[in-house]
N, C-alpha and C positions, 0 to 999 in steps of 0.2 A: 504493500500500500504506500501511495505516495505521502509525504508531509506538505502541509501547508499552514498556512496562516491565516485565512479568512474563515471565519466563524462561516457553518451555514446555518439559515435559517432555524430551523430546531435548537443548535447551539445559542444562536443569540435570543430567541424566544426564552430560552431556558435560564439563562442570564439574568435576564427582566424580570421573571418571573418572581428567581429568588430574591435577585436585588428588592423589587416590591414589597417582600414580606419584612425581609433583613430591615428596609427603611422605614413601615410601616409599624412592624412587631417589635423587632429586635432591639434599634434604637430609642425608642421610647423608654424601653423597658431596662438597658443596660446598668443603667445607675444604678438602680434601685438593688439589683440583684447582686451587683458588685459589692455594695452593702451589706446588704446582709448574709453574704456568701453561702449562698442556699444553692441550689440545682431549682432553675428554674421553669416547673414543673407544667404551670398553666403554660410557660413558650413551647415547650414539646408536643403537647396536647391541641394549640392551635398546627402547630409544622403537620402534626399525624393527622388533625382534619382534613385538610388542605393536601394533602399527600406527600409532602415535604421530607416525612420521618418515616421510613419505616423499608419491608424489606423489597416491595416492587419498585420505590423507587432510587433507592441503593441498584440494584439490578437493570433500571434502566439507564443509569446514567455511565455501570460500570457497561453497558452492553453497545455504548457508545464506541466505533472500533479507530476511532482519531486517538481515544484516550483523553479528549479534553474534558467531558462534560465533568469530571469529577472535581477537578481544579477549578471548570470556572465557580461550582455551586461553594464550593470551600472558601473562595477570595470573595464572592458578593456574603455568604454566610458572619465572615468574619469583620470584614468591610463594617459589618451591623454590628458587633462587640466580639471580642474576642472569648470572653467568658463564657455567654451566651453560646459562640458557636462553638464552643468545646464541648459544652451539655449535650447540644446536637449530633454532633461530630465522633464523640468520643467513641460512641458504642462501633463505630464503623473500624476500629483497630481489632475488635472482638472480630469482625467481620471476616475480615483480613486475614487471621490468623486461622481462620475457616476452612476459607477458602483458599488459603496458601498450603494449607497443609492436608486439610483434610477429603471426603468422599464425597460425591453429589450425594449421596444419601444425608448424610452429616450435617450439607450443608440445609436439606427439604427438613431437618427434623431440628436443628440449632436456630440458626439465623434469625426465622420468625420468633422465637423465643424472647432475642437479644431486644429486640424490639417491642412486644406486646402488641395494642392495638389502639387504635380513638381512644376509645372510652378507659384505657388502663395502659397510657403508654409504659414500655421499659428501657433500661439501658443492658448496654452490656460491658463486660470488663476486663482484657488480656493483661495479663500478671505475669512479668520477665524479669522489670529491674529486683535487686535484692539488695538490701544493705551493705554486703562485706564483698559484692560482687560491680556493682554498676554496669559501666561497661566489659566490663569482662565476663563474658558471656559463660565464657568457658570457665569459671569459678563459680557457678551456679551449685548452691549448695543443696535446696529441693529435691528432694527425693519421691522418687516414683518406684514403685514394687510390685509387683503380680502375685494377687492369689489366685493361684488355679483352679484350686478347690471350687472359688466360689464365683470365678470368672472376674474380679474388680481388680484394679488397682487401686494400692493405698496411698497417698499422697500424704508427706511432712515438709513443712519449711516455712520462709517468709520472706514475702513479695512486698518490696516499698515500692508508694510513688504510683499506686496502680489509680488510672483516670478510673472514675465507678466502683471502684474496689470497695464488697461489704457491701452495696447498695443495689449491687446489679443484678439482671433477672438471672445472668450465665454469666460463668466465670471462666475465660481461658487460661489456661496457666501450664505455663512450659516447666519441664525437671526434668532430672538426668535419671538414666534408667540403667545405667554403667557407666559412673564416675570416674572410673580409669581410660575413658574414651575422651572425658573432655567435652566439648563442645558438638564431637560427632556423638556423643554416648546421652543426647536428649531427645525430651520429644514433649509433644504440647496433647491436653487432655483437658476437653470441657467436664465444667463442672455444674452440673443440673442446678436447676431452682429447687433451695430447701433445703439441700445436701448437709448432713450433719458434720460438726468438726471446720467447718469455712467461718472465721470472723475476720471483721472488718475494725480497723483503730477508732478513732474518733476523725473526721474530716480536720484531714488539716491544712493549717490557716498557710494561705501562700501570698506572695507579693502581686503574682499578675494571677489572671483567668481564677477571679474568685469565684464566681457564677458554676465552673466545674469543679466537681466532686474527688479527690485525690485522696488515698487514705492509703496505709499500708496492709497487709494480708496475712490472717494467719491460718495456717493449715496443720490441722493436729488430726491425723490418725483418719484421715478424710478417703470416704471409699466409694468411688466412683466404678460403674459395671465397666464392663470390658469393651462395648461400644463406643465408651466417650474417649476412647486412644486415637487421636486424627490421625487418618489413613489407616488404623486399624494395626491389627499386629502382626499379621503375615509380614507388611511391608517394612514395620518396624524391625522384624528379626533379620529381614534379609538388608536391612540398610547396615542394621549391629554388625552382623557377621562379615561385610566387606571392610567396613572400616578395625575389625581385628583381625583380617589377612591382609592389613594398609594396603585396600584398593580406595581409589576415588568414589569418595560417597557425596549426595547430594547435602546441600546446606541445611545447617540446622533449623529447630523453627522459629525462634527469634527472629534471627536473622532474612528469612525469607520473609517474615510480617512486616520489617522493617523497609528492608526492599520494594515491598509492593505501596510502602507508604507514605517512603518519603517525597516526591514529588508532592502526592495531595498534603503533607504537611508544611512544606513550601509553600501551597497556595495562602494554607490559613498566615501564615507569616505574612504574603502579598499584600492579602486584604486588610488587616492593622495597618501597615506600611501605607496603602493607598488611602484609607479613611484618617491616618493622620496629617500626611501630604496636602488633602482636599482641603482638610480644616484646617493648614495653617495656610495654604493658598489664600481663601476665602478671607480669612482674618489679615493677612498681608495686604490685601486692597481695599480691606473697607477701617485698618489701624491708620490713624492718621499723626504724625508728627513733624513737628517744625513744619506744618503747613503743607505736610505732604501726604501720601498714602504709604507705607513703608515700605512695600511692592517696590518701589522706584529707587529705593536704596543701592547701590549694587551687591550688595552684600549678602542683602536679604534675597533679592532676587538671583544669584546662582547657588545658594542656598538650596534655591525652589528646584530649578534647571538641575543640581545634582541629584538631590531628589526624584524628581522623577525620572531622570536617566537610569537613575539605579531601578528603581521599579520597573523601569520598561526591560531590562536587560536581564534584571533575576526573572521575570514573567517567560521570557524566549528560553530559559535555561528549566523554567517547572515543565513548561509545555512539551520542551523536547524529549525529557526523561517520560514523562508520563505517555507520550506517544511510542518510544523506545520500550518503554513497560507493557503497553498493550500489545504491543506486536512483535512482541518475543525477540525484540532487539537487545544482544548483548550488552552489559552497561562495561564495554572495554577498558574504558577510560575513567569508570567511576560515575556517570553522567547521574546514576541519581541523588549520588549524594551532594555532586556538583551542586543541586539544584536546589536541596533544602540546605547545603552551605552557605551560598549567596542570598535565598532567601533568607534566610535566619538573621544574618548579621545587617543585609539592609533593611531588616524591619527594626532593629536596634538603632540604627543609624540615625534612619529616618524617624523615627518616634522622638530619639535625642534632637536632632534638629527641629522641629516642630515644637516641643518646647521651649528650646532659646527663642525661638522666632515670637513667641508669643511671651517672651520674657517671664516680669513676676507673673503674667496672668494663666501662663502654660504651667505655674508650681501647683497653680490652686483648683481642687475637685469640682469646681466652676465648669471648668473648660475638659472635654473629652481626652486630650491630647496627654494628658499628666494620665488618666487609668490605660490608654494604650502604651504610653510608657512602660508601664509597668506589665502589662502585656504579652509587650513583645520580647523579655529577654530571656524565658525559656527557650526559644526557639534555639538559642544557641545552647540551649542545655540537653535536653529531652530528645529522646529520638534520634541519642548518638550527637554528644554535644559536638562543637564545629573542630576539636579536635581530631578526637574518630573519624569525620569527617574528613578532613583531610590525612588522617591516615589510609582509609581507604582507596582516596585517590590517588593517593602517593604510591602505594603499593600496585594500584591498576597500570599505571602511568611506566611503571622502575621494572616492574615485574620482580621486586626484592621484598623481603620480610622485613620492612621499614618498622624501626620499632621506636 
């Protein structure tokens, strides 16, 4: 398939659509949620009205074969608050890890789950990062075990930093099934609504995306049937078994959820990025000093000009990975982390400048630009902070074990 640039029709319909709600629902409603760092439950329940939430429209937007439509709903989603569209957004990592790993069976009997429906929205919650582990995937302490006897796997450990975590309807959660393997010796295992031994910490209090729910996971002696193994366990023994005769085995499942995620987690960085750009635009021509509009500064104004250059250039760097994503285009060169690297750090950028630009008035809760601040600096955290990041590329780029 070839790439392009020009939205068609469906794409841009699609755009508008979300944008309309993001500008209608989402913004009104930002503040207030940020406040009171709640999961903002009536905004889900308008999104699953309206079709917005749930799992046909996840499906049609992933069934888009450009790869765009998921980025553009992500950038107008967030565009509208960042907090907000994490509440929305978040369950879509549950998603991910679904569908990256596991069976069309898995995904007709989970997915829907992750989500609920109108009248009883849900989320859902992928459980990776760990305390003593972070980034290091392959120091994942969680433990995964097989009873035969009684067909289940027992699950022990604890997962920090989980978006939904404790509060979701489905839980995914990766753990090692032979620790001696590392990072090839894991595997990811939904965990039912209700399941006994699953708690969740107290919500905790973060600097940006207060609106979404983050808590860490504890899992005590937690027994999930023998179906909830994504991909099942045939495929599970025969991946074990090549990686202890060191044959090349396929990527773990963190890392493949990450993979398929981080372009759309690029987008959500865009959208902050672009809704702070906007508003310190707007406020740059209608601020007036020494009898001017401060637009007219030079200062201020390539402020603006870098700004949006940088927005427009990380936007051609999410779009290409997420097209490179859908259509089984190798990432050679690291192209998807390219892509939530630049995005990440110019929505830090740009959020920082938007405030100066708006001086004392950009410090104070007044003005949007100070809670996208704060917003937007997981991006270089989460999701494989811009380190990693550029580890990854570095190693695509070197073909060396850059350490």
């Amino acid at each position: 398939m070839e790439f392009w640039l020009d939205l068609n029709e469906e794409q841009n319909e699609l755009r508008e659509w979300v944008h309309g709600f993001a500008e209608s629902v989402i913004r009104p409603a930002a503040s207030e949620w940020d406040e009171r760092e709640e999961t903002p439950w009536p905004v889900l329940q308008e999104a699953a009205k309206i079709g917005l939430y749930g799992f046909e429209f996840l499906i049609n937007t992933w069934s888009d074969s450009s790869g765009l439509s998921l980025p553009l709903v992500n950038e107008e989603l967030f565009w509208g608050d960042g907090g907000i569209g994490m509440a929305l957004s978040g369950t879509s990592l549950a998603v991910a890890a679904i569908y990256g790993s596991g069976t069309p069976e898995q995904m007709v009997e989970w997915v829907p789950q992750c989500f609920g429906d109108e009248a009883d929205p849900k989320v859902g919650a992928f459980c990776s990062t760990e305390p003593e582990a972070g980034s290091d995937v392959a120091a994942m302490r969680t433990r995964a075990v097989y009873d035969e006897a009684a067909d289940e796997w027992v699950l022990n450990g604890q997962k920090a930093y989980a978006t939904n975590g404790g509060i979701a309807n489905v839980h995914v959660v990766t753990a090692s099934v032979d620790p001696a393997l590392g990072s090839r010796g894991q595997a990811a295992f939904v965990v039912p609504p209700g399941t006994a031994g699953l708690v969740g910490s107290k919500k905790l209090r973060k600097l940006g995306l207060r609106a979404s729910h983050t808590a860490d996971v504890f899992l005590d002696d937690v027994r999930v049937p023998g179906r909830c193994l994504l991909g099942g366990k045939d495929k599970l023994d025969e991946r074990l078994a090549r990686a202890r005769e060191g044959k090349r085995a396929s990527g773990q499942a963190s890392m493949r959820t990450f993979e398929l995620s981080r372009p759309a987690v690029g987008a959500q960085a865009l959208g902050i990025a672009r809704a702070a750009y906007e508003y310190s635009l707007e406020y740059a021509q209608s601020r007036v000093q020494f009898g001017r509009p401060i637009v007219e500064n030079q200062a201020i104004a390539f402020a603006l000009a870098d700004m949006r250059t940088e927005i427009d250039a990380a936007r051609l760097l999410v779009w290409r990975a997420a097209w490179m994503g859908r259509n089984d285009r190798p990432f050679s060169a690291g192209e998807g982390s390219m892509s939530k690297l630049k995005a990440g750090e110019v929505a830090v950028a740009v959020t920082e400048k938007a405030v100066q630009i708006l001086g004392g008035a950009g410090y104070l809760r007044d003005h949007p630009v100070e809670r996208m601040f704060r917003d937007a600096k997981i991006y270089t955290i989460f999701e494989g902070t811009s380190e990693i990041q550029r580890l990854v590329i570095s190693r695509a780029i070197t073909g060396r074990q850059i350490r």
